[in-house]
TORKOL-4160 file (C-alpha; in steps of 0.2 Angstrom, whole numbers, padded with zeros to 4 digits, m for minus):
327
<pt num="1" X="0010" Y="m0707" Z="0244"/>
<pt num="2" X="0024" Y="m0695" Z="0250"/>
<pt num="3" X="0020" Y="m0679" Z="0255"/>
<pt num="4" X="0029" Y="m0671" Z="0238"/>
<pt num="5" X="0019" Y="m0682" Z="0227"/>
<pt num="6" X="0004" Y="m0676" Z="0239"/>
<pt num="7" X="0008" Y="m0659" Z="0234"/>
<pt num="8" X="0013" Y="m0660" Z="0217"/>
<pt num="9" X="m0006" Y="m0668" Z="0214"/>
<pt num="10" X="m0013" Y="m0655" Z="0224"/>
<pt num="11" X="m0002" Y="m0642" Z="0213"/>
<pt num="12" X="m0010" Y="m0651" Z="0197"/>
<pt num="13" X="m0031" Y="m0651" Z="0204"/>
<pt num="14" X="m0031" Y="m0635" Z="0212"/>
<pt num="15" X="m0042" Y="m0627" Z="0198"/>
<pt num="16" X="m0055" Y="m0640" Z="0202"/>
<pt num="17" X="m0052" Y="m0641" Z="0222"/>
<pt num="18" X="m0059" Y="m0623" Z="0225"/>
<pt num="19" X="m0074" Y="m0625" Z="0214"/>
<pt num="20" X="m0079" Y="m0640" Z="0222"/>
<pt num="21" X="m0074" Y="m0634" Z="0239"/>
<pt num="22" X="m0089" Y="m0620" Z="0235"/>
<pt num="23" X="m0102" Y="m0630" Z="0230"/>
<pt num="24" X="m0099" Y="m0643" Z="0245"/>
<pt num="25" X="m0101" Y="m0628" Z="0255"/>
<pt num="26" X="m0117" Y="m0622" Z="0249"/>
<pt num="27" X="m0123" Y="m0639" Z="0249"/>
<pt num="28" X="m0119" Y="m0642" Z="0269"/>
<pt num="29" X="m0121" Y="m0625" Z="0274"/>
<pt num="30" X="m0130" Y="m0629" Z="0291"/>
<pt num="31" X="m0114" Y="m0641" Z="0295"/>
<pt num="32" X="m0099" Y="m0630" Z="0290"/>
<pt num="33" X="m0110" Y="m0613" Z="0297"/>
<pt num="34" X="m0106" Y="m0620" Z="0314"/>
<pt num="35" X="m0086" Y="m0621" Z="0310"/>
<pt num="36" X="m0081" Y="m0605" Z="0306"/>
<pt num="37" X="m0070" Y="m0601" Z="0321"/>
<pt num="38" X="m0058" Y="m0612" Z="0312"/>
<pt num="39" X="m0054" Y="m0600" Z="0298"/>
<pt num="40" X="m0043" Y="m0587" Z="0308"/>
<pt num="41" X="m0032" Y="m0603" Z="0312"/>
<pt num="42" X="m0033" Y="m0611" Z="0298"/>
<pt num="43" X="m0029" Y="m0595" Z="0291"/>
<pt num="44" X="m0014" Y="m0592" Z="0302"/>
<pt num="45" X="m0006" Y="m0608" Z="0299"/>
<pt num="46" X="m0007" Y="m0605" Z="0281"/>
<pt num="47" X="m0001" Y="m0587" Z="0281"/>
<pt num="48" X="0013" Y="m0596" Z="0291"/>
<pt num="49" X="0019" Y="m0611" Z="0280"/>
<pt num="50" X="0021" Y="m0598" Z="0266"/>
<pt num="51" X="0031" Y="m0587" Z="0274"/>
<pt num="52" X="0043" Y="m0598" Z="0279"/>
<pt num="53" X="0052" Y="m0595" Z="0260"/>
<pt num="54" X="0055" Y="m0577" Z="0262"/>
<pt num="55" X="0066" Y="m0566" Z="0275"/>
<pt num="56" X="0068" Y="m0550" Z="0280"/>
<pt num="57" X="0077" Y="m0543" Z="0266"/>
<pt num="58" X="0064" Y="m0547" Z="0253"/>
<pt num="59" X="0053" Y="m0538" Z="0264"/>
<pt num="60" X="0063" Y="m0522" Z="0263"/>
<pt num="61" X="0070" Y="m0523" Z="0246"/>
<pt num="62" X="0049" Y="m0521" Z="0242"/>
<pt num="63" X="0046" Y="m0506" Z="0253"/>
<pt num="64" X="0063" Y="m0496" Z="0247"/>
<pt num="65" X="0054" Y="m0497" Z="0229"/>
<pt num="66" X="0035" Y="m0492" Z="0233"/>
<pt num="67" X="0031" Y="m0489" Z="0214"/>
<pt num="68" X="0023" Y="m0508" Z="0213"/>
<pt num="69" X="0013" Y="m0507" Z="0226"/>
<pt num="70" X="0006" Y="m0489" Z="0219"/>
<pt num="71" X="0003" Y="m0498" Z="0203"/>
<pt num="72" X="m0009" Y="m0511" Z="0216"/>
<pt num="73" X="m0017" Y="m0497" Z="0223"/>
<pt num="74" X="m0023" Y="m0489" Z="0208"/>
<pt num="75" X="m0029" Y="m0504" Z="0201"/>
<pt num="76" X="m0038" Y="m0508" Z="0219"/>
<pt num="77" X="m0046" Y="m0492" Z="0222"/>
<pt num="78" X="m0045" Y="m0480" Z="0205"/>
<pt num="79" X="m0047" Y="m0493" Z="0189"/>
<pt num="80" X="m0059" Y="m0505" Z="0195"/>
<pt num="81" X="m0072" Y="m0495" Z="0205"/>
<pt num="82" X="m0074" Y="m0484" Z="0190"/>
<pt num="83" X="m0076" Y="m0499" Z="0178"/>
<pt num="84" X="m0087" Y="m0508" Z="0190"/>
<pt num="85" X="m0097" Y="m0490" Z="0191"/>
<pt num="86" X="m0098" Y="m0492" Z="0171"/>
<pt num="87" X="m0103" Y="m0509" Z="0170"/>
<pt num="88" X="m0116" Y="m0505" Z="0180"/>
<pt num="89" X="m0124" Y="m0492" Z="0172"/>
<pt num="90" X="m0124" Y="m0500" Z="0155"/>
<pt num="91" X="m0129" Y="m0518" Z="0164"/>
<pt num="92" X="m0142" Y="m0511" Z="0176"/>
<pt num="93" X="m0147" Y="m0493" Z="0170"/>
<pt num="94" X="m0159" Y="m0483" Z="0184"/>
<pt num="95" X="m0155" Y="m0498" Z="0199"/>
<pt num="96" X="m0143" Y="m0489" Z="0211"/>
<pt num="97" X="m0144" Y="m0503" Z="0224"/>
<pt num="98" X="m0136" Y="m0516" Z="0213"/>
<pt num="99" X="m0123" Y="m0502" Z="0204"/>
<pt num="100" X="m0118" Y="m0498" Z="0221"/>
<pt num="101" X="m0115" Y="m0517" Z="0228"/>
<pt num="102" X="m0103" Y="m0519" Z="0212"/>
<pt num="103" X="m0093" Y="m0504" Z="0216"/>
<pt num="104" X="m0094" Y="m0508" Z="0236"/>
<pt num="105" X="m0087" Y="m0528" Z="0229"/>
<pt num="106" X="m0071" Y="m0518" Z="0221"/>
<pt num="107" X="m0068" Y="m0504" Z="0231"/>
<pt num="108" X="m0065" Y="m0515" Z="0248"/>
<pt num="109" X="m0045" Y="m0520" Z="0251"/>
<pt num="110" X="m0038" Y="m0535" Z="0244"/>
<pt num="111" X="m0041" Y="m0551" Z="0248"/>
<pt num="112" X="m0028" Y="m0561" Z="0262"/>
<pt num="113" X="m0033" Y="m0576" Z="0253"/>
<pt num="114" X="m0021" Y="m0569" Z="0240"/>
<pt num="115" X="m0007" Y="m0572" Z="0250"/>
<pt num="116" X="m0009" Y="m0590" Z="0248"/>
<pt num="117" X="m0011" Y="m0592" Z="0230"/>
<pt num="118" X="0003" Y="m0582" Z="0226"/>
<pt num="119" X="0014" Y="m0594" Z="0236"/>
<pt num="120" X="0006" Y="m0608" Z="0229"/>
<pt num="121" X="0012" Y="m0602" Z="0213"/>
<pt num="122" X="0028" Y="m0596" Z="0216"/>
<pt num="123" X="0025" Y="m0577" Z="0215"/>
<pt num="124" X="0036" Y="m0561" Z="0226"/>
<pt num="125" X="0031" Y="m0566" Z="0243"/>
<pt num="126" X="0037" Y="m0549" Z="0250"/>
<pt num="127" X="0027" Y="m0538" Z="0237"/>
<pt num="128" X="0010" Y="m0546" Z="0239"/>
<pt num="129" X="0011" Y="m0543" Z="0262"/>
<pt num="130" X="0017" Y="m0526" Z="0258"/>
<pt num="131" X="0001" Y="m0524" Z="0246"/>
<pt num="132" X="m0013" Y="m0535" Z="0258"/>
<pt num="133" X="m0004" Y="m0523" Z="0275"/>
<pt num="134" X="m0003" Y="m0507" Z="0266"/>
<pt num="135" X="m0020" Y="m0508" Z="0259"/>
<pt num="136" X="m0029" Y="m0516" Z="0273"/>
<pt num="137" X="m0020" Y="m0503" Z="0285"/>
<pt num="138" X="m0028" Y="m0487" Z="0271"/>
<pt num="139" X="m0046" Y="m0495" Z="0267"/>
<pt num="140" X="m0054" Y="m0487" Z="0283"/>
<pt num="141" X="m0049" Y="m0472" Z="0273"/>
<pt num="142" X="m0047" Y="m0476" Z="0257"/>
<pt num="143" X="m0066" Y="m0487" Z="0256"/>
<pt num="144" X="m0079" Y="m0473" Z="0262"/>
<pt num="145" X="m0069" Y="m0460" Z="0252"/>
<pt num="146" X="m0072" Y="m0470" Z="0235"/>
<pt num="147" X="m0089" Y="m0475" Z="0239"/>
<pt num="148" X="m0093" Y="m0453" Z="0244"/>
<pt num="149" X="m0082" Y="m0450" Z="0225"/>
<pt num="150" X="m0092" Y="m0463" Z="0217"/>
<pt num="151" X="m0107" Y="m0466" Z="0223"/>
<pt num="152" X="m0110" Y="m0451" Z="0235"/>
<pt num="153" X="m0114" Y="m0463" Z="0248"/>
<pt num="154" X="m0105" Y="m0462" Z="0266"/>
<pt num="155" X="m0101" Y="m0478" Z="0274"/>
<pt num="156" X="m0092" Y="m0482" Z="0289"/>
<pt num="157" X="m0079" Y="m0497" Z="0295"/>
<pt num="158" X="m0074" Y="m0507" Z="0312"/>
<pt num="159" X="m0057" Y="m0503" Z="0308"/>
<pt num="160" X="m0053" Y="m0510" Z="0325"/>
<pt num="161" X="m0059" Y="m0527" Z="0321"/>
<pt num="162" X="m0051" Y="m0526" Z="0305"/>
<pt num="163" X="m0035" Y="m0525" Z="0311"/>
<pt num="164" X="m0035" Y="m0536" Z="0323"/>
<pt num="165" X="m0041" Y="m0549" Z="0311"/>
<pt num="166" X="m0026" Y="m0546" Z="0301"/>
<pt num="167" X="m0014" Y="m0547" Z="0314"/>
<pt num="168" X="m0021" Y="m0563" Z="0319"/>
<pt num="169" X="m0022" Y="m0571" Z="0301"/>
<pt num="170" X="m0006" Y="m0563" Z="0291"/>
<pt num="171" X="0004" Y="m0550" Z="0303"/>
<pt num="172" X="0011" Y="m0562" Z="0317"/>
<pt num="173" X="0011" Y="m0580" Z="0307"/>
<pt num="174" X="0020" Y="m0569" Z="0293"/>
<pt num="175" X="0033" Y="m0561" Z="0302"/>
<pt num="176" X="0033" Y="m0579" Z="0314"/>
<pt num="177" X="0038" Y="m0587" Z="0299"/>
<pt num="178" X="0050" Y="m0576" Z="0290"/>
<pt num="179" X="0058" Y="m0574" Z="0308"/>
<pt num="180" X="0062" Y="m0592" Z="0307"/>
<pt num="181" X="0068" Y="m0592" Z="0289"/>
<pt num="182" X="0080" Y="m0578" Z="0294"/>
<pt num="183" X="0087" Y="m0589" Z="0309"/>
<pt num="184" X="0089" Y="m0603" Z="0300"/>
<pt num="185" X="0097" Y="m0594" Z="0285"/>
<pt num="186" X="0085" Y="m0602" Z="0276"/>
<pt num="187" X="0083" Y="m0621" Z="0280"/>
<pt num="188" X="0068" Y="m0623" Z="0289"/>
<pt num="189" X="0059" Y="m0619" Z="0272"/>
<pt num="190" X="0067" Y="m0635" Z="0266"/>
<pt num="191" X="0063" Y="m0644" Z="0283"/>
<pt num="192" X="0046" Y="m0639" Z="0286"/>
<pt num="193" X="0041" Y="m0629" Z="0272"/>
<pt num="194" X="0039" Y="m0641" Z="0259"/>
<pt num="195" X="0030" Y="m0655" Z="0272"/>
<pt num="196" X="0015" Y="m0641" Z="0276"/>
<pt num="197" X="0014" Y="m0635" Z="0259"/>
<pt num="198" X="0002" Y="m0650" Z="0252"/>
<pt num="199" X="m0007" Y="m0648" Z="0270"/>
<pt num="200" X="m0008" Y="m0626" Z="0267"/>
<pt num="201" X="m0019" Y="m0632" Z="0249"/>
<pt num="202" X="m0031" Y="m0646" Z="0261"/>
<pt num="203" X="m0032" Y="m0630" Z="0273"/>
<pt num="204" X="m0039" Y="m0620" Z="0257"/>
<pt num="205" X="m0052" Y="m0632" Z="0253"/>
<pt num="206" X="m0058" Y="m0631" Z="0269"/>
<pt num="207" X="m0057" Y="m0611" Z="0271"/>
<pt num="208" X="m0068" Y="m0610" Z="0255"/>
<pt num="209" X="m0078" Y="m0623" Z="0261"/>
<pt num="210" X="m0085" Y="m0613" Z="0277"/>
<pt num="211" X="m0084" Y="m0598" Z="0269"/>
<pt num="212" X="m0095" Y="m0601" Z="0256"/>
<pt num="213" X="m0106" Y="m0608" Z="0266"/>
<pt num="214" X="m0113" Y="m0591" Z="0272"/>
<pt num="215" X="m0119" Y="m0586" Z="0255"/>
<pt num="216" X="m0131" Y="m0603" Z="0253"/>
<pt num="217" X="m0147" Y="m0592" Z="0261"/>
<pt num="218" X="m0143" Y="m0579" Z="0244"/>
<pt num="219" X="m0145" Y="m0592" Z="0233"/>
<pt num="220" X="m0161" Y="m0600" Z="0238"/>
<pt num="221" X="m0172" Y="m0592" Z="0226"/>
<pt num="222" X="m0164" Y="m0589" Z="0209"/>
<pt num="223" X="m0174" Y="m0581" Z="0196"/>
<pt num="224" X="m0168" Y="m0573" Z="0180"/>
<pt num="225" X="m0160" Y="m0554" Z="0189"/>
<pt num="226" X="m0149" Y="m0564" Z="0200"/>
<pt num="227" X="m0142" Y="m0575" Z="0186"/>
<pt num="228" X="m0139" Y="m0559" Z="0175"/>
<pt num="229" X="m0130" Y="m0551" Z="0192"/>
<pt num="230" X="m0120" Y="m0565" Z="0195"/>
<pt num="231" X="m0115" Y="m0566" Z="0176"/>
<pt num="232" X="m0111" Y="m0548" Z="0177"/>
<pt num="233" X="m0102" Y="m0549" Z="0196"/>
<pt num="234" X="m0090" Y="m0564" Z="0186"/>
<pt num="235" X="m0086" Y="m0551" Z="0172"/>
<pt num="236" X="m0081" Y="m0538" Z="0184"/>
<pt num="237" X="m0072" Y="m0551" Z="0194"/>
<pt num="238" X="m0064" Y="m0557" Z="0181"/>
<pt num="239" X="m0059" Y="m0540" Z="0173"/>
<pt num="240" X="m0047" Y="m0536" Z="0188"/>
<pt num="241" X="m0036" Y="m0550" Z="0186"/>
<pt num="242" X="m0033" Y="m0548" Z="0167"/>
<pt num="243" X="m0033" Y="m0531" Z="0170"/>
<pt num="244" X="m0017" Y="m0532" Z="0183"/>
<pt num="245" X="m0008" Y="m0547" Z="0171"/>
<pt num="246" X="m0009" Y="m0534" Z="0158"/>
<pt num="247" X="m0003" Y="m0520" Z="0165"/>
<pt num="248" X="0011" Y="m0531" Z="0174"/>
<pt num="249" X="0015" Y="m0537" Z="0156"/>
<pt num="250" X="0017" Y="m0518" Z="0149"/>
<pt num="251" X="0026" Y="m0514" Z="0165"/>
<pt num="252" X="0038" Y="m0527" Z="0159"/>
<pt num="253" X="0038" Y="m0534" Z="0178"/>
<pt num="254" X="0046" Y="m0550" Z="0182"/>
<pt num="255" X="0037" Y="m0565" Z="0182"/>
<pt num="256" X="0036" Y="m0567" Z="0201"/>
<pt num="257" X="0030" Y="m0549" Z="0200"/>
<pt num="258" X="0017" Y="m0553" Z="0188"/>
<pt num="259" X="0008" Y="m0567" Z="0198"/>
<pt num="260" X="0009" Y="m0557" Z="0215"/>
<pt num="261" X="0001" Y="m0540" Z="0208"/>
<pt num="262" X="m0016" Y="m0553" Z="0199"/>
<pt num="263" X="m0020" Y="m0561" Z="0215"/>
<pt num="264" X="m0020" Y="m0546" Z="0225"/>
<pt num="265" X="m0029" Y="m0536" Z="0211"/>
<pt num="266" X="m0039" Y="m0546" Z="0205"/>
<pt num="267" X="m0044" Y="m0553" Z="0223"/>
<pt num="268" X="m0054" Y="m0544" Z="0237"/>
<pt num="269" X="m0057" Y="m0545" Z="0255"/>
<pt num="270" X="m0078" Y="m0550" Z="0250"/>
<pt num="271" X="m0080" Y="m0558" Z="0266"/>
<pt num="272" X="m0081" Y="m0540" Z="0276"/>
<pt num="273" X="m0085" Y="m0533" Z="0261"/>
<pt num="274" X="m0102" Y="m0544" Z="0263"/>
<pt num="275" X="m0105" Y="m0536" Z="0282"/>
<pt num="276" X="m0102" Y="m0518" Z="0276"/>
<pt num="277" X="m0116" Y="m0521" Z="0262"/>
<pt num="278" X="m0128" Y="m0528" Z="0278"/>
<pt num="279" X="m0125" Y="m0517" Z="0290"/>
<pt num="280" X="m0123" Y="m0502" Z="0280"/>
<pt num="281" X="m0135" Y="m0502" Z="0264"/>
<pt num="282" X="m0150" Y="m0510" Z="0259"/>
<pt num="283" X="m0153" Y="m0528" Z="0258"/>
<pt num="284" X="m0151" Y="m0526" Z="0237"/>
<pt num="285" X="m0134" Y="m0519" Z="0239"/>
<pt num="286" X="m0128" Y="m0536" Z="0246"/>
<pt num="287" X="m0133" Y="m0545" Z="0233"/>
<pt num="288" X="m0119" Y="m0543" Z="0220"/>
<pt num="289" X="m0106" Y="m0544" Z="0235"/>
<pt num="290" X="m0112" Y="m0559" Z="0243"/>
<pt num="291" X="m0113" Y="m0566" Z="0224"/>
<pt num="292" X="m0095" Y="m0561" Z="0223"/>
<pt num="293" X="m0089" Y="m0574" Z="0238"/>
<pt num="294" X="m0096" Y="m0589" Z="0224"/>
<pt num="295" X="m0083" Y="m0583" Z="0211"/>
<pt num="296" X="m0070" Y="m0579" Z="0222"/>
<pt num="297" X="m0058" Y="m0594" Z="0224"/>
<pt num="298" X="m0064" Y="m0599" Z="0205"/>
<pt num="299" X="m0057" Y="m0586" Z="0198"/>
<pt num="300" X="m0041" Y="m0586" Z="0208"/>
<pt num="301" X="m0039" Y="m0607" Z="0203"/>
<pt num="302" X="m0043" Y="m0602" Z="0185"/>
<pt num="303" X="m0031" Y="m0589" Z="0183"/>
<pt num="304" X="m0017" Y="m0597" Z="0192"/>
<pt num="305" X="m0019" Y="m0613" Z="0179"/>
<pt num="306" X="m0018" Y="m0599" Z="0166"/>
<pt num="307" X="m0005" Y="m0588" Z="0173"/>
<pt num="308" X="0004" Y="m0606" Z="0175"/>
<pt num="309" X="0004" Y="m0610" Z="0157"/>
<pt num="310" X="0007" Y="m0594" Z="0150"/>
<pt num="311" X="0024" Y="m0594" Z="0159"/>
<pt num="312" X="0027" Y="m0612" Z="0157"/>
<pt num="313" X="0023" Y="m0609" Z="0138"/>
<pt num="314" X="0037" Y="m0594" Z="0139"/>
<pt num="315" X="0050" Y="m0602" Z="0146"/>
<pt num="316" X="0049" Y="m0617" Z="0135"/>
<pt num="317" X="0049" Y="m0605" Z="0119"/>
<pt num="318" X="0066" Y="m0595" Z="0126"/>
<pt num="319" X="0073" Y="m0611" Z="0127"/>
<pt num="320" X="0067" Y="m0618" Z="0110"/>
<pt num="321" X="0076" Y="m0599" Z="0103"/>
<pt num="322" X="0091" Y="m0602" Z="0113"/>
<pt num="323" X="0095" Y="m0620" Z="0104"/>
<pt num="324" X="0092" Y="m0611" Z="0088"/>
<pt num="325" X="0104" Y="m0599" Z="0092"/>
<pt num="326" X="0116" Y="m0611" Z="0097"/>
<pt num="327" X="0116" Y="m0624" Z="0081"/>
């Protein structure tokens, strides 16, 4: 099998790659748990293949038109906190430790793992860094202001180790890679590009796969609360991708557009998300945030197929008018 009909079959299972990839996780837990100084390379190599498609120019185009990434922001740190606060309330009325882990689950940045499926499915490369730098770059700000507005509750961050992680894992690979697109005018995406792209979809599985391997000790003793949290953490989940594909529709964005502003709205950075819960707030709060790492790549698989089709389904019927138009 060549490398493109690798990729092209990877294209087509990638709903049921990441879902597996969880459950293979939790199920070896105690083996992938001692593997997880891999995902900042494994990270990095991603972050890199897909940036090989972009340049310097799409970067900058993005940053002289800033009302996108507002449009992000909001839904980030404005829309879905307070709908996560609602939920809450009207799902779990008088239990503050769970309403505050659903808002702690929205309020943190976007998630870098956003980054890769929105190259896997073709979406504005330049628009999504801006929005996973910018937002990373505010949330030491923007995350213990929202939680004090909301919640009244004062958290701090290690902005320090933050940012380093995302220089390591998006930053540098980022701008290595759009450096060598810009000196090759473009060619090595074709040269190299295309070979690591089914590689960037193996290096997912096994991101998820060690990721989710930290949640197995949550999940040990299920009883009917945690069943309803999680149904309720997937609803709020959920929620913020429809929420950005609807807004990006009404916005009239273009299609590229579209599929960058769901995966970084709809996608969060639950891993520190997970440590802030921990070391800040009781043990309760960490449940809905921790649940939220299970749902995470799902969701992202399960709205790329839909966002996929949707657009496929478009195109097909602008054609279909067009030969109309013609005969």
């Amino acid at each position: 099998m060549s490398l493109n009909h690798l990729n092209t079959f990877l294209n087509r299972v990638m709903p049921l790659i990441t879902p597996a990839s969880v459950v293979i996780g939790v199920l070896l837990a105690d083996f992938f748990d001692s593997y997880t100084f891999l995902v900042v390379w494994l990270f990095a190599f991603m972050t890199f293949s897909g940036s090989l498609s972009s340049n310097f120019t799409s970067l900058k185009h993005v940053l002289a038109h800033p009302s996108n990434i507002i449009v992000a922001l909001l839904i980030l740190h404005v829309i879905m906190p307070l709908w996560a606060w609602s939920v809450g309330h009207i799902a779990f009325p008088g239990d503050v430790f769970t309403i505050t882990g659903l808002v702690l689950a929205v309020v943190i940045p976007t998630g870098v793992t956003s980054f890769l499926w929105v190259t896997i499915y073709k979406g504005n490369f330049a628009l999504a860094l801006s929005i996973i730098l910018i937002d990373t770059f505010l949330s030491p700000f923007i995350v213990p202001a929202s939680m004090a507005f909301i919640l009244g509750e004062s958290i701090e961050m290690d902005v320090l180790s933050m940012m380093k992680g995302l220089f390591g894992m998006v930053v540098i690979p980022s701008l290595l890679g759009m450096i060598c697109n810009q000196i090759t005018k473009g060619k090595i995406n074709e040269k190299l590009g295309a070979p690591l792209a089914p590689f960037s979809k193996i290096a997912l599985g096994i991101v998820v796969m060690i990721n989710s391997s930290t949640i197995a000790p949550y999940l040990k003793n299920i009883d009917a609360k945690l069943v309803f949290t999680a149904l309720i953490v997937f609803l709020v989940a959920a929620t913020g991708y429809i929420l950005a594909w609807l807004i990006g529709k009404l916005l009239k964005w273009e299609r590229d557009e579209i599929i960058s502003l769901v995966f970084t709205g709809g996608m969060r950075n639950i891993s520190s998300g997970a440590v802030i819960a921990v070391a800040y707030f009781p043990p309760a709060v960490a449940v809905p945030v921790v649940i939220g790492i299970l749902f995470q790549q799902v969701l992202a698989s399960l709205f790329g197929y839909l966002l996929e089709k949707s657009f496929s389904s478009s195109k097909n019927t602008m054609a279909t008018a067009k030969k109309r138009d013609a005969v």
